[in-house]
N, C-alpha and C positions, 0 to 999 in steps of 0.2 A: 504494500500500500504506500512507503516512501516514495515508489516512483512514481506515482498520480501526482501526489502532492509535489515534488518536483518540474513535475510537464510543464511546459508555456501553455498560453491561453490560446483557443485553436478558434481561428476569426469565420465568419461564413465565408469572407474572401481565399482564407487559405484554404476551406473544405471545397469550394469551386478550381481554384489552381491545383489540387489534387485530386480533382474529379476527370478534370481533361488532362492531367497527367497521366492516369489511368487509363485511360479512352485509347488515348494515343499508342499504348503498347501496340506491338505486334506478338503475337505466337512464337517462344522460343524456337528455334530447330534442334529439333532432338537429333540425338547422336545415333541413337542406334535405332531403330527400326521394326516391327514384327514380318514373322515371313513373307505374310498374308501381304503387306504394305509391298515388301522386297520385290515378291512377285509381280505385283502388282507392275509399279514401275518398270522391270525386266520386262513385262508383257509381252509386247512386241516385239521384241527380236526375239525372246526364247518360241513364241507362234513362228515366228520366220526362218529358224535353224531349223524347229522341227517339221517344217512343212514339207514337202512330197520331193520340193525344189534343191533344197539341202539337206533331205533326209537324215538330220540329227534323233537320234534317240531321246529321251527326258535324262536315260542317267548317262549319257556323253555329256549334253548341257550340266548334271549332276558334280561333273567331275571337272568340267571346266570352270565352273563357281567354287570349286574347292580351292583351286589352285590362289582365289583371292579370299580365302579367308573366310568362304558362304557355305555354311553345311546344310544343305540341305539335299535329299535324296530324291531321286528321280521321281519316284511315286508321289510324292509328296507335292514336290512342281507342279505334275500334270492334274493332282487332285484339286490344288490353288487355281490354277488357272482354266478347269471345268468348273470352281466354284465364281471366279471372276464372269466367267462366258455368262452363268445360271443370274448372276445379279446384275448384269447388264442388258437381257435379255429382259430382263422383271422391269428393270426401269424404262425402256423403250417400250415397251407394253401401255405403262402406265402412261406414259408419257404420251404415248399415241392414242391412246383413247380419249385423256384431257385434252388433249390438241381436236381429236375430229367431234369430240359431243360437241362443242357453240358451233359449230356451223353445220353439224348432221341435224342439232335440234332446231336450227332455222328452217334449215329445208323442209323437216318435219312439221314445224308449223305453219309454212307455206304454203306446203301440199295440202292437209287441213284446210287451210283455208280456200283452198283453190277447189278441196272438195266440197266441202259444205257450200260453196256457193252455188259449181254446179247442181249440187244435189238440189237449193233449195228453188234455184230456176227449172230444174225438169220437174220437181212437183207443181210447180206454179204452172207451169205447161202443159202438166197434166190435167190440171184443176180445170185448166180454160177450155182444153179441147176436149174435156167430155161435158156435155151439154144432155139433159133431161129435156126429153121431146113430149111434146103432149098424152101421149098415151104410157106417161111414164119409166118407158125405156132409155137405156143409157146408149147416145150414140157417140160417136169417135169423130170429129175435123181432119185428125190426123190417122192415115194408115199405119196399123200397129209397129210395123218396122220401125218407124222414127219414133215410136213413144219405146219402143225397145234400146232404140238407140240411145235414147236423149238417157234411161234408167242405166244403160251402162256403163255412160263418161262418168257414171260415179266412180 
């Protein structure tokens, strides 16, 4: 409890000047790395050794990361980098469906609307050209094909 009572008075100016002191860090760099990370960054050229073009094995590349100090085991590469593929494959997914719902759901309410309109003009069409004749029967203006027609562009 001495050092409280020791501390200077701490102004709202100096808690603002240590606020944006704080703000301003950036993210240390860390020294060392997980596999997972390692791989990560290697991606691409270790997919490029082992492609069909330079037919590298997973534990040739295994042995060649040895030689600088990276132990990791062939199996263990390929399993990393089938899990990289699997999480990038998920975000592109995501990605692509947030990307096409606002403009698949406009079309969709477009079309809506472009149906309900037709729809609500061929009943209206329908309404007019069937007309009640004196004797109570219902006759047609329009030959059936076009009251067929007009019920289809629904």
């Amino acid at each position: 409890m001495s050092e409280h009572q020791n501390s200077e008075v701490i102004t709202k100016e100096k808690i603002d000047k240590a606020i944006n002191l704080l703000k301003e860090q950036k993210p240390k760099e860390r020294e060392d790395v997980s596999d997972r990370e390692a791989v990560r960054k290697m991606r691409r050229y270790i997919e490029k050794l082992t492609s069909d073009k330079y037919g590298y094995t997973y534990d040739e590349v295994s042995e060649m990361l040895k030689g600088l100090g990276i132990n990791l085991t062939g199996s263990r590469i390929k399993y990393l980098i089938g899990e990289l593929k699997k999480s990038s494959r998920r975000q592109k997914k995501t990605s692509s469906s947030d990307d096409n719902n606002p403009s698949s759901k406009e079309a969709t309410e477009t079309q809506l609307i472009v149906v309900n309109a037709a729809s609500d003009k061929a009943s209206s069409e329908q309404e007019e050209s069937t007309v009640n004749s004196a004797k109570g029967k219902r006759q047609s203006k329009q030959p059936l094909s076009q009251q067929q027609q007009a019920s289809s562009n629904l």
